[in-house]
N, C-alpha and C positions, 0 to 999 in steps of 0.2 A: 539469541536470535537476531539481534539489531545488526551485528558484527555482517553475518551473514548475506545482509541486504544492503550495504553500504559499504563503501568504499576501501576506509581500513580503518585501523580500531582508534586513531584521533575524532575520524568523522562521526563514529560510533558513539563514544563520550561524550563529543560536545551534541550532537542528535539526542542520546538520553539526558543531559542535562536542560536541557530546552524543551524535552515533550513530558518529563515526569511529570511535571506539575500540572498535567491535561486529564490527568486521569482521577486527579480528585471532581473535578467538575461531572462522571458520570456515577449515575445510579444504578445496582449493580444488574435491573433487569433494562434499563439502556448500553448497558457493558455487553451485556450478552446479544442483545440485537444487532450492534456494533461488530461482534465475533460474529454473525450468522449474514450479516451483509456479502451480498455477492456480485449488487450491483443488477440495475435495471434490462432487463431482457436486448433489449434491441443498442442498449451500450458494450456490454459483452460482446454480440453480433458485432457491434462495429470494429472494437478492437481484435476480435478474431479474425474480420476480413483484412483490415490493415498487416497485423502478425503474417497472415500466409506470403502479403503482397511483398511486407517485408524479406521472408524468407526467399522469394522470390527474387529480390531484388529488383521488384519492380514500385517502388515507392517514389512519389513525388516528393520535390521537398517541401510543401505543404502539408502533404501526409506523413511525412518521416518526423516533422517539428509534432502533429497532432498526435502520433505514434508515441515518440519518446515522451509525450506531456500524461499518456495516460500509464508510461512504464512507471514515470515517478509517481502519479498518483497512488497506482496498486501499488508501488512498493511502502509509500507511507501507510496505507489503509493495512497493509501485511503486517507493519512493525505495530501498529495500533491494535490491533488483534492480539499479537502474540504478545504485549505489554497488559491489554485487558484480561486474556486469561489466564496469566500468570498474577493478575490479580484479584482474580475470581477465586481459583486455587488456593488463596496463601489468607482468604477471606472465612 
């Protein structure tokens, strides 16, 4: 899965060597709460109106910096997910 969400598969090893050791620190009914996070109603909202403006190419570049800050966010909270439930799984 990490592969998928990052760059190419050096970035991908050294990202899995640097976050494995985050997943001991959860408990496995905070692990699941962690999988079922979607994010607060009106932050979704926001990064959806950015996305269209994006798509639109109508983005400022105040909004393009606050745009790409929440791609990398969801893209870590994605890899965090699919590391938790591959740990839930194998638990």
């Amino acid at each position: 899965m990490t592969t998928k969400l990052l760059e190419n598969s050096a970035d991908a090893v050294a990202f899995d060597r640097a976050t494995d050791g985050l997943l001991s620190f959860f408990t496995p009914e905070q692990a699941r709460a962690l999988i079922a996070y979607r994010g607060e109603a009106w932050l979704r909202g926001r990064i959806e109106e950015l996305a269209d403006k994006n798509t639109d190419r109508e983005l400022t570049a105040d909004e393009r910096a606050e745009y790409e800050g929440y791609v990398r966010a969801n893209r870590f909270v994605a890899i965090l997910q699919g590391k938790l439930k591959k740990l839930l799984a194998a638990s």
